[in-house]
DRENPALO-506954 format. One record per residue (C-alpha): x, y, z negated; residue in one letter. Coordinates in steps of 0.5 Angstrom, whole numbers, plus 500, padded with zeros to 3 digits. Layout:
! DRENPALO-506954
c1:X c2:Y c3:Z r:a
...
//
This chain:
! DRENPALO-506954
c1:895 c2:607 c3:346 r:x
c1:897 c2:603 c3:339 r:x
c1:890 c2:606 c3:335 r:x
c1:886 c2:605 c3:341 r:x
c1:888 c2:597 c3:342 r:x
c1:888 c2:596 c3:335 r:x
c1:880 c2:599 c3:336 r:x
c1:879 c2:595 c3:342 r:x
c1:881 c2:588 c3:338 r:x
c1:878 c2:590 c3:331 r:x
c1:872 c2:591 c3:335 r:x
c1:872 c2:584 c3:338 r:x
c1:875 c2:580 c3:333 r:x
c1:871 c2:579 c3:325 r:x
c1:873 c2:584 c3:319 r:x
c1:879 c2:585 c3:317 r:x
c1:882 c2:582 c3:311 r:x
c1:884 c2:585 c3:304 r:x
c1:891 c2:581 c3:305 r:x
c1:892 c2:585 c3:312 r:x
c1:891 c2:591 c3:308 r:x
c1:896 c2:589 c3:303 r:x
c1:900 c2:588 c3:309 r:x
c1:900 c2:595 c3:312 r:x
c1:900 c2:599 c3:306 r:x
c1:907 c2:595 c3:305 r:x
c1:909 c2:596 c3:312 r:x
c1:907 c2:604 c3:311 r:x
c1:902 c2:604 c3:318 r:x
c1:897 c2:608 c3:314 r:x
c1:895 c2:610 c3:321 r:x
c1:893 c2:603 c3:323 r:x
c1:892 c2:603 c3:316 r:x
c1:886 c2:607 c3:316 r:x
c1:884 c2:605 c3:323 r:x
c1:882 c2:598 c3:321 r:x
c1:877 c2:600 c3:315 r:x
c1:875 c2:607 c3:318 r:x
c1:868 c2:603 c3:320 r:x
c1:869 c2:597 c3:316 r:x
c1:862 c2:597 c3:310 r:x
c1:865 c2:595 c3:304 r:x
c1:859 c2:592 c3:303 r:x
c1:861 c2:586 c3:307 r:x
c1:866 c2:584 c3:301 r:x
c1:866 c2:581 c3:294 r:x
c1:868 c2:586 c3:289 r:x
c1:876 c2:584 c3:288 r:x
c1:876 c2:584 c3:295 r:x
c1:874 c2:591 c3:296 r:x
c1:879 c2:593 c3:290 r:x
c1:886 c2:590 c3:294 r:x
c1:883 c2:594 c3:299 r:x
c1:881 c2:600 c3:296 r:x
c1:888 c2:600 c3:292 r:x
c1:892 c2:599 c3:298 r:x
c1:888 c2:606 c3:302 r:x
c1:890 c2:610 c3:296 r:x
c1:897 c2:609 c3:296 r:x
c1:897 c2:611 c3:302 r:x
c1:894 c2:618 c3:301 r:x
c1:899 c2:619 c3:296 r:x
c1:904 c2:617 c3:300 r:x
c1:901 c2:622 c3:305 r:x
c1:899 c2:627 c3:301 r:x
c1:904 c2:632 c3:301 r:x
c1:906 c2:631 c3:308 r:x
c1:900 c2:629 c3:312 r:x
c1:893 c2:632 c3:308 r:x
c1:888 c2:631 c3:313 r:x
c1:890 c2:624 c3:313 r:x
c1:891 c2:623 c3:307 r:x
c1:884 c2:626 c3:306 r:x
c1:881 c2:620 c3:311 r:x
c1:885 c2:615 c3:307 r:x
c1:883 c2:616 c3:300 r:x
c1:875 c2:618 c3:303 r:x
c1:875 c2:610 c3:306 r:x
c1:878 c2:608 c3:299 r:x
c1:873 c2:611 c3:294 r:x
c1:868 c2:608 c3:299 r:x
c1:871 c2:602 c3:297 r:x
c1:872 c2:603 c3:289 r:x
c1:871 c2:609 c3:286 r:x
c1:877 c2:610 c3:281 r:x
c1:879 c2:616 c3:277 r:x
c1:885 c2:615 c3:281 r:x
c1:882 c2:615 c3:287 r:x
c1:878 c2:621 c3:286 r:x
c1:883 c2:625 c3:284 r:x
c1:887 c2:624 c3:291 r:x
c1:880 c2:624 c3:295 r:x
c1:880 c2:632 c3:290 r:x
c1:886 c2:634 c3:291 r:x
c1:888 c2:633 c3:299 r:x
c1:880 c2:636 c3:300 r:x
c1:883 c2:643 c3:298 r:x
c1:889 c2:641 c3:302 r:x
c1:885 c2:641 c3:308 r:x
c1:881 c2:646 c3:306 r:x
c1:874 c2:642 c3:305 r:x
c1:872 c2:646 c3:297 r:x
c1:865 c2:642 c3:298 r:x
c1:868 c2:635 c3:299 r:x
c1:873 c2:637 c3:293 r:x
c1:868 c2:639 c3:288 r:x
c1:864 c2:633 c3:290 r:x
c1:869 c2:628 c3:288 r:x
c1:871 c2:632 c3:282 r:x
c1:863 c2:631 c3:280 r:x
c1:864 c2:625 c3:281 r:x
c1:869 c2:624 c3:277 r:x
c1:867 c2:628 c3:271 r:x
c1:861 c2:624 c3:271 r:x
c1:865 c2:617 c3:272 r:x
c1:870 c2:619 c3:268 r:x
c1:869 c2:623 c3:262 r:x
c1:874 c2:621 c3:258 r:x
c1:880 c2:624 c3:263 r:x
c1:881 c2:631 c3:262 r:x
c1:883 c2:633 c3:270 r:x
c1:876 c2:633 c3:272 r:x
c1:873 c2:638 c3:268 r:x
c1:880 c2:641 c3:268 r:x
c1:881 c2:642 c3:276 r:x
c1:873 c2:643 c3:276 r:x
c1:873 c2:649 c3:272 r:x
c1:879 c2:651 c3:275 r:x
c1:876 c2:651 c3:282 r:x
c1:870 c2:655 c3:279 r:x
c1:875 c2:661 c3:277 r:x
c1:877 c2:660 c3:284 r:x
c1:869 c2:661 c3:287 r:x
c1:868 c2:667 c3:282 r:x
c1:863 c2:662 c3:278 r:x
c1:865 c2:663 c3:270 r:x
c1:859 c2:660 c3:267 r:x
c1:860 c2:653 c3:272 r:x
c1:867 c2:654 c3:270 r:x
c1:865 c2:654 c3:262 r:x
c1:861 c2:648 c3:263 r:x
c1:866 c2:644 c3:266 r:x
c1:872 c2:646 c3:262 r:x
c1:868 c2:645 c3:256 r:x
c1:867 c2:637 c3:258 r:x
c1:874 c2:637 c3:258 r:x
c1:877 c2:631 c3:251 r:x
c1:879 c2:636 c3:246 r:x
c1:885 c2:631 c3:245 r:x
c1:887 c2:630 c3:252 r:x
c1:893 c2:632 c3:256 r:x
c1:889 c2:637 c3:259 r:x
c1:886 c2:640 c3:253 r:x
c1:890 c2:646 c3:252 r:x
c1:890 c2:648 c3:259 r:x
c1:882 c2:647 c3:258 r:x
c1:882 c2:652 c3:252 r:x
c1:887 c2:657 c3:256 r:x
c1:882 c2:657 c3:262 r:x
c1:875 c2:658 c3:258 r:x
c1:877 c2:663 c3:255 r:x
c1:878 c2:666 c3:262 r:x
c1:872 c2:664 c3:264 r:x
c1:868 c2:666 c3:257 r:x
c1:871 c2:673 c3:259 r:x
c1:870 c2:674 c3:266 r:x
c1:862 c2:672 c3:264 r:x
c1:862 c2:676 c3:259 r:x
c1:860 c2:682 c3:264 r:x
c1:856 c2:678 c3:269 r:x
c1:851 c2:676 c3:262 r:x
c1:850 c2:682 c3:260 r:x
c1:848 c2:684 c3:267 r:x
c1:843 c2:678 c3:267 r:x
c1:840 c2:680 c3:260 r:x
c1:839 c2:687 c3:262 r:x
c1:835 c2:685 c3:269 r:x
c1:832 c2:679 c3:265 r:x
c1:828 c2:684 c3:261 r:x
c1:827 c2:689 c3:266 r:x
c1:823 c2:683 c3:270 r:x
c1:820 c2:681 c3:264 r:x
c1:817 c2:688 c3:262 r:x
c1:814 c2:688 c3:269 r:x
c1:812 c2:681 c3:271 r:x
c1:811 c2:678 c3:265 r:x
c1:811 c2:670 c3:264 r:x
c1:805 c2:667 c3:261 r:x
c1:806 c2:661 c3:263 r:x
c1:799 c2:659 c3:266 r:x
c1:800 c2:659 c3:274 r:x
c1:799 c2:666 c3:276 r:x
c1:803 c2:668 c3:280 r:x
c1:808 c2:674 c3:278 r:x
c1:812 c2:679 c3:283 r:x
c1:819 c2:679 c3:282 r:x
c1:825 c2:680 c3:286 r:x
c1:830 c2:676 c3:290 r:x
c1:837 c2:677 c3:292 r:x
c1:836 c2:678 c3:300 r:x
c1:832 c2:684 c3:298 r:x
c1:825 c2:681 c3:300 r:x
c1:819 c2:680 c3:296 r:x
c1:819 c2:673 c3:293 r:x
c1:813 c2:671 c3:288 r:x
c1:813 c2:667 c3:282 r:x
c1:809 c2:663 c3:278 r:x
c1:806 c2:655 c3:278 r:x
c1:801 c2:651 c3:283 r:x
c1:796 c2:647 c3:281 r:x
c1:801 c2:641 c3:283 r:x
c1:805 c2:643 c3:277 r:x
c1:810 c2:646 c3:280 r:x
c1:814 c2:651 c3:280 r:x
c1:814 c2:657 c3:286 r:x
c1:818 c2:662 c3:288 r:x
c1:816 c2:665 c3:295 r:x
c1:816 c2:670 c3:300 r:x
c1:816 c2:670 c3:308 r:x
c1:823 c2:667 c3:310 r:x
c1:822 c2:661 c3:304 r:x
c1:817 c2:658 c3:299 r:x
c1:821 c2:654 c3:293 r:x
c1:818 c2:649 c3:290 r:x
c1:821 c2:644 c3:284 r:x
c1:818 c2:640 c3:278 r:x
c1:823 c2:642 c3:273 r:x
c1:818 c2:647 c3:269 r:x
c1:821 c2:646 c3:262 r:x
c1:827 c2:651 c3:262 r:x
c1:826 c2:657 c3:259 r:x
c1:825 c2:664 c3:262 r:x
c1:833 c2:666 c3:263 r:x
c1:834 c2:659 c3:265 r:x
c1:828 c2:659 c3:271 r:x
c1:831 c2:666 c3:273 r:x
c1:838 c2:664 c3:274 r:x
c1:836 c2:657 c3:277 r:x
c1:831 c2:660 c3:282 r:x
c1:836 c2:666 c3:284 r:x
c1:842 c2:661 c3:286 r:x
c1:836 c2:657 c3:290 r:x
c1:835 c2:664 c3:293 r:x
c1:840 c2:666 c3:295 r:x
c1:843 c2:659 c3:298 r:x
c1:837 c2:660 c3:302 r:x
c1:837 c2:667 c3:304 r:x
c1:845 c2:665 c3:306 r:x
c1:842 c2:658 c3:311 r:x
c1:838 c2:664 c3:314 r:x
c1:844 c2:669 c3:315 r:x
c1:848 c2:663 c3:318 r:x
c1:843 c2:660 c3:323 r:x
c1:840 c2:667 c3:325 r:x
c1:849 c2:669 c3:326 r:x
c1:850 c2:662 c3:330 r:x
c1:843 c2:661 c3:334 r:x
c1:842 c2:668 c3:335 r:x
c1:834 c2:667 c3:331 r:x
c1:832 c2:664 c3:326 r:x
c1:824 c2:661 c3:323 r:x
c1:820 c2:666 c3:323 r:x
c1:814 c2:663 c3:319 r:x
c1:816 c2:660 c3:312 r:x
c1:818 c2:654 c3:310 r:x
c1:816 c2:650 c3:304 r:x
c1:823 c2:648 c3:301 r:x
c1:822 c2:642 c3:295 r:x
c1:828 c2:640 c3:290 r:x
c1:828 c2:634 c3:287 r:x
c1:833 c2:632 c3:283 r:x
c1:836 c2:624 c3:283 r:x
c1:831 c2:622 c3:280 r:x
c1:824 c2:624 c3:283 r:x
c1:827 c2:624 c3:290 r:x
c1:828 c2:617 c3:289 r:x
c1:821 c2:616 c3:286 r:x
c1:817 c2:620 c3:292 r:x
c1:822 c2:618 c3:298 r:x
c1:824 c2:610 c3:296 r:x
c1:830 c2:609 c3:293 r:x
c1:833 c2:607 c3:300 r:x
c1:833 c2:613 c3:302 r:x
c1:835 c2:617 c3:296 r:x
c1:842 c2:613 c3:297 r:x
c1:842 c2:615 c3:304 r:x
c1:841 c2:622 c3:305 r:x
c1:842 c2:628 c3:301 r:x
c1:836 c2:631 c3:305 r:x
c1:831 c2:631 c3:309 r:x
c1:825 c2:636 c3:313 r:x
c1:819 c2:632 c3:314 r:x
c1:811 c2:635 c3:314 r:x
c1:813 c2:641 c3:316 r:x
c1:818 c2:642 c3:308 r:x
c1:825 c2:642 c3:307 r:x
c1:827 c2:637 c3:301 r:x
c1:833 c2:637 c3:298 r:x
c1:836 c2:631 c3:295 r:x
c1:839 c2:632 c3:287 r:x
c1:838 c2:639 c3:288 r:x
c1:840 c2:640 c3:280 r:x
c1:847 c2:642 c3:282 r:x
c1:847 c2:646 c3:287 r:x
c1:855 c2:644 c3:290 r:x
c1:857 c2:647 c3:296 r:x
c1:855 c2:640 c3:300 r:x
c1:847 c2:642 c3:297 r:x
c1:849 c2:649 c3:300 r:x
c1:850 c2:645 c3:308 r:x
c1:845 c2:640 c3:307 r:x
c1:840 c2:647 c3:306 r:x
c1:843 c2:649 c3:312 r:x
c1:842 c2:642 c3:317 r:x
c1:835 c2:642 c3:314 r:x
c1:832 c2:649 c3:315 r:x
c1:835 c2:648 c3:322 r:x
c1:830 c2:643 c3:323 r:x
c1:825 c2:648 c3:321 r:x
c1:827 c2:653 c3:326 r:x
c1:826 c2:647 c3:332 r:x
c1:819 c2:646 c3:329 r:x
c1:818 c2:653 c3:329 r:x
c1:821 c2:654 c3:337 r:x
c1:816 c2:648 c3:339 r:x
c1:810 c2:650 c3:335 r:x
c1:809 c2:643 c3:332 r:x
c1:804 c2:645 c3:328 r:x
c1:800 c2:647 c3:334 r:x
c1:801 c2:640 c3:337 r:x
c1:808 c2:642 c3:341 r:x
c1:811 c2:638 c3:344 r:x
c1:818 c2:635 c3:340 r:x
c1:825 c2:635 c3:342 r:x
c1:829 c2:629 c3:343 r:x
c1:832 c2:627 c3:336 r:x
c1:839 c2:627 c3:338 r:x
c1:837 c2:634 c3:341 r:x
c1:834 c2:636 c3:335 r:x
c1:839 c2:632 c3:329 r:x
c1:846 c2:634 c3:333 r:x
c1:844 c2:642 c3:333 r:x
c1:842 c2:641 c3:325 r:x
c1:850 c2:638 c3:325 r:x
c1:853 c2:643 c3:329 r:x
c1:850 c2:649 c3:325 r:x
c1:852 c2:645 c3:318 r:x
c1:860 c2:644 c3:321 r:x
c1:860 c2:652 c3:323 r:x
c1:858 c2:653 c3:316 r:x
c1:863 c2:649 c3:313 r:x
c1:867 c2:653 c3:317 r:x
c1:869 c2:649 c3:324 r:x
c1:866 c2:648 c3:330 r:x
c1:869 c2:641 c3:330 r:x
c1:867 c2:633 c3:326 r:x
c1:871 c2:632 c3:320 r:x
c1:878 c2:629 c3:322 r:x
c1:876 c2:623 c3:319 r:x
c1:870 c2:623 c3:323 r:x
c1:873 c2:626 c3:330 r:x
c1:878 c2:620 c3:329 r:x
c1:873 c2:615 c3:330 r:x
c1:869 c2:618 c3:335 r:x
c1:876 c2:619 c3:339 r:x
c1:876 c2:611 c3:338 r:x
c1:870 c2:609 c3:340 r:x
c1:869 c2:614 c3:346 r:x
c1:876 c2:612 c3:350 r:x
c1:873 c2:604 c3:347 r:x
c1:866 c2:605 c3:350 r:x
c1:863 c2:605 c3:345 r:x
c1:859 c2:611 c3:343 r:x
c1:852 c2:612 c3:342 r:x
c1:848 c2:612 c3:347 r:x
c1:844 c2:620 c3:348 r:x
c1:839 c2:615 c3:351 r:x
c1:838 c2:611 c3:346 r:x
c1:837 c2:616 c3:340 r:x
c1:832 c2:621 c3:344 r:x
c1:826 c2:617 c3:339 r:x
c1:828 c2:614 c3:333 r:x
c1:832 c2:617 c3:327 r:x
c1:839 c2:617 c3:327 r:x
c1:840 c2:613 c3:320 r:x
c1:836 c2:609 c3:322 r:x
c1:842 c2:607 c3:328 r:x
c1:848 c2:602 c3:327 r:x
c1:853 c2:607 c3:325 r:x
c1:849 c2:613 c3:323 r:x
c1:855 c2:617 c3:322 r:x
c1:857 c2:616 c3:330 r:x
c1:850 c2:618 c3:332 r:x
c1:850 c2:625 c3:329 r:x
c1:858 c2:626 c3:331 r:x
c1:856 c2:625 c3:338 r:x
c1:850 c2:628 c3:338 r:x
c1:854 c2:634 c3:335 r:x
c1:858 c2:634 c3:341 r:x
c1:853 c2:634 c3:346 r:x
c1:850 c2:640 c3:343 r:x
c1:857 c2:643 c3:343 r:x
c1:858 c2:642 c3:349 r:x
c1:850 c2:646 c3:351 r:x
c1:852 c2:651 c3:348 r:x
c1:858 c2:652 c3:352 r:x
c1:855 c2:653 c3:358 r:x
c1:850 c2:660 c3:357 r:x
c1:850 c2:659 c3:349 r:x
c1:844 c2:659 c3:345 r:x
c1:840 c2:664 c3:349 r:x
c1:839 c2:658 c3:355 r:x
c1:838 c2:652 c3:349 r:x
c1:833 c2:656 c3:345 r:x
c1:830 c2:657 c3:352 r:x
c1:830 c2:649 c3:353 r:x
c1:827 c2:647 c3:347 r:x
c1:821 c2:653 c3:348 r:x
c1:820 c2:650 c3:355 r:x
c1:820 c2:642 c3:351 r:x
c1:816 c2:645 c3:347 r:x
c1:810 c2:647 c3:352 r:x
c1:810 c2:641 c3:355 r:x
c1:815 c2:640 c3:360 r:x
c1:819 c2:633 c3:360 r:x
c1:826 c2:634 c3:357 r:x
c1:830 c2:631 c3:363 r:x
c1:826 c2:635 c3:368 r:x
c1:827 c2:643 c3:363 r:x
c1:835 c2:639 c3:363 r:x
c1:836 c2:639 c3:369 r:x
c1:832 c2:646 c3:371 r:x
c1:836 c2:650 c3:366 r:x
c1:843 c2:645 c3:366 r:x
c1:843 c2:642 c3:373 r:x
c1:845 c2:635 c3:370 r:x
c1:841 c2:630 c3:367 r:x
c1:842 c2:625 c3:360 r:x
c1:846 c2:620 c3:363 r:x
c1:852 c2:627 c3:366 r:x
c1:852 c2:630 c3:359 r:x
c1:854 c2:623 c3:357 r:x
c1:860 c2:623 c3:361 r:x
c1:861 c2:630 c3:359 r:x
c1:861 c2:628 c3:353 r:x
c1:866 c2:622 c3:352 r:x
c1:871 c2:627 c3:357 r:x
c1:871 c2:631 c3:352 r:x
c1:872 c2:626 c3:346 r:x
c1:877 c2:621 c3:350 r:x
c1:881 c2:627 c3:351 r:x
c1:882 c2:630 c3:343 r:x
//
């Protein structure tokens, strides 16, 4: 009752201050702490605000990270948001593997390692979260950024050699099947297409378009990426992680849906740099990822982190919808939250839950005994970053499709899309196949937020 009113107040009165902070980091209210500025955009206050505010929600994921991870997690993630400190990183890193979040973990030691190359700990626990992930050449590049004259340089040393040597056999291995590829496929170099082959045991081709790309192809998945510049090894290494991911996103959708796209999908990787130059800088801040004219795009796709992984995942959910509706023969589209809260619920479950990020879960619980979730309704035509509060949209529109899935499983909500995509109205196939309509499974819903 005490969270729910501080939510109802905070959601009437104007934004928290940096000296209310201040006041319950003293207090050790880190619930109240983290309830006040769990929606709050740091963009709303100047630069020495935001840092009062990001050092007060990194004491308490301190203080709360041996007792209480989850939230301590949720504490530091609001305090980079708000300042993003070496310290800060390191809670965030730190109470992520406590909760079991190795993506999350990884990203924010990336982040740290690009932020703050001089502090050891990052390459350090990178590398050894690499070790943990059975990835000694990702290790190997982590550990070896780690200050030769830093407190962590020995241990850095003691794990490289680790590394080195666990790779020693995954290189030779690698060498042998680079020659084996090399002696039947050739590399001229001029766009031809060449046989090879990938991990999932189909049939890829590579080679270079007349766009200048590079190609990778067979019938699930047609890879396309700028970078042509690496030499053979490097191409064949990167390609093969690429398809790999991809054939994992296949495996998991067609395990969670039953089904999985039948024609091939273009899937583009840019890294930071081109997607921002292709899709606007606007859009490069705000998503990791995105399916659009019928080809999955990946957003900074040159390393390819546990969260690029997952990102492949909702994105090629997309591409099984357009494929469900026969978009490219004219079918008829889903509403956006249909097809948005099925790509995120499909990514919670490769993430390993069937639930929101606690985090997220606690903010959606908030609005939902307050009144406040976004409306179904009201999110069937226009995109969901495009909402007031786009992490909300996709969490609630999650929970919708959860909710589906509950009653007949993906067999009866594979079927609605097929039907929409006939030309049925959504509402009308809703109701045929569920017997309630929007404004029902909209009270489902905010039930089952209120009561978690």
């Amino acid at each position: 009752m005490r969270a729910l009113l501080l939510a109802a107040l905070l959601s009437a009165n104007p934004p928290p201050t940096p000296a209310q902070a201040q006041k319950l980091a003293t207090q050790r209210a880190w619930e109240d702490l983290y309830l006040a500025w769990s929606s709050v955009d740091p963009k709303g206050y100047e630069p020495p605000q935001r840092r009062t505010i990001a050092s007060s929600l990194l004491k308490g994921c301190e203080a709360l990270a041996g007792s209480d991870a989850v939230m301590a997690y949720s504490l530091g993630e609001r305090a980079v948001l708000f300042e993003e400190t070496a310290a800060g990183l390191r809670c965030l890193a730190r109470t992520a593997l406590a909760t079991d979040q190795r993506g999350a973990a990884e990203d924010a030691l990336r982040r740290g390692l690009t932020r703050f190359p001089k502090d050891g700990h990052f390459g350090l626990e990178l590398g050894r979260l690499m070790l943990e992930d059975k990835d000694p050449q990702g290790a190997i590049a982590a550990l070896s950024k780690v200050p030769p004259r830093s407190p962590e340089a020995a241990k850095a040393r003691a794990l490289l050699q680790k590394a080195r040597g666990e790779s020693a056999e995954e290189n030779q291995s690698r060498a042998t099947a680079l020659a084996i590829e090399r002696r039947f496929t050739g590399e001229d170099g001029k766009g031809s297409v060449q046989p090879a082959s990938g991990s999932s045991g189909l049939a890829y081709e590579s080679g270079m378009g007349e766009d200048g790309m590079r190609t990778r192809a067979n019938n699930r998945f047609v890879v396309k990426y700028f970078n042509n510049a690496r030499d053979f090894g490097q191409r064949a290494e990167y390609e093969g992680r690429i398809v790999s991911a991809l054939d994992e996103a296949y495996v998991h959708t067609r395990q969670v849906l039953g089904e999985a796209r039948e024609a091939p999908v273009d899937v583009i990787l840019y890294t930071r740099e081109e997607f921002r130059t292709h899709q606007g800088a606007a859009l490069a801040r705000a998503v990791a990822g995105l399916y659009s004219d019928g080809a999955i795009r990946i957003n900074d796709a040159a390393e390819l982190t546990q969260q690029t992984k997952a990102t492949l995942v909702h994105e090629y959910v997309h591409s099984v919808v357009d494929d469900l509706v026969r978009a490219a023969a004219g079918g008829q589209h889903v509403p956006i939250w249909l097809n948005e809260g099925l790509a995120e619920y499909v990514e919670w479950r490769y993430l390993g839950s069937d639930k929101p990020p606690y985090a997220l879960a606690t903010r959606l619980r908030a609005a939902a005994q307050s009144g406040q979730l976004p409306r179904l309704s009201q999110m069937a035509g226009q995109a969901l970053i495009h909402q007031s509060d786009p992490a909300l949209a996709y969490g609630t529109s999650a929970v919708a499709v959860r909710e589906l899935l509950g009653e007949g499983g993906p067999t009866r909500l594979l079927g609605l899309i097929r039907e929409v995509g006939q030309g049925t109205p959504f509402e009308q196939a809703l109701q045929q196949r569920y017997g309630r309509g929007v404004p029902e499974l909209e009270a489902a819903v905010k039930a089952a937020l209120s009561r978690r």
